[in-house]
C-alpha positions in Angstrom: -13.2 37.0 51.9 -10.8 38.4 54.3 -13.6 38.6 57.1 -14.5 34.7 56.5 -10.9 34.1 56.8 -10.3 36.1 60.2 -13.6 34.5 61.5 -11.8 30.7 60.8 -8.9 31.5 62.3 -10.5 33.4 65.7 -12.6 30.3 65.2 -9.7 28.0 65.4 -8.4 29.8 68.2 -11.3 30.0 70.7 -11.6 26.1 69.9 -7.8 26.0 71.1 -8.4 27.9 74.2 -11.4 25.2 74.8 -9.7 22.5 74.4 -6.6 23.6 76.4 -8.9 24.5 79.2 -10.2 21.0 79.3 -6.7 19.5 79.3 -5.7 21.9 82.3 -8.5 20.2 83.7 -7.8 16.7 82.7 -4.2 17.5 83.8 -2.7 16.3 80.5 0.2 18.3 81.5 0.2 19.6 77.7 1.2 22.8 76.3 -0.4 25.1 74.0 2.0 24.2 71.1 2.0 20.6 71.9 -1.7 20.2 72.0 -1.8 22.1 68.5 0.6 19.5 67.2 -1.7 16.9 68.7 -4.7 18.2 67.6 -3.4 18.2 64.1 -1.9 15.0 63.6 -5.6 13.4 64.9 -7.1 15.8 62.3 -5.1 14.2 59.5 -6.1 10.8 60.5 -3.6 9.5 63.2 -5.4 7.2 65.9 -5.8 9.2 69.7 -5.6 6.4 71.5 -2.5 5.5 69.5 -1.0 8.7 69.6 -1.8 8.4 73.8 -0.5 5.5 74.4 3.0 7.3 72.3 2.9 10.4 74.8 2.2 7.9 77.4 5.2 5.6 76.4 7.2 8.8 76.3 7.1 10.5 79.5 7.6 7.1 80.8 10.8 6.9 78.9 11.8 10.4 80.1 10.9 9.8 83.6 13.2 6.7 83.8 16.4 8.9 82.5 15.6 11.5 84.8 15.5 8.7 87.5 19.0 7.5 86.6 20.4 10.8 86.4 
């Protein structure tokens, strides 16, 4: 049992690298931990394109206080 558990989580973890790989490439500008967070949220049924349009919306938002600072 312990075998198939360290086999999910190395699993888990290659799947991570990928998919931080291709958001490097996509220039997401997304961290490890914040793609995790992501990642999660879609798996317990939030909408991507919702949950874009919210990081979108966001660095907008931050952008425009940077501005005025």
């Amino acid at each position: 049992m312990p075998s198939q558990e360290s086999d999910r989580i190395a699993s888990a973890q290659q799947t991570l690298d990928i998919l931080y790989e291709m958001s490097q490439l996509l220039n997401t500008h997304l961290d490890k931990e914040t793609l995790t967070t992501c990642v999660r949220m879609i798996e317990s049924g939030i909408n991507p394109e919702a949950l874009a349009a919210v990081i979108q919306e966001l660095r907008r938002e931050n952008a425009a206080l940077v501005g005025r600072a």
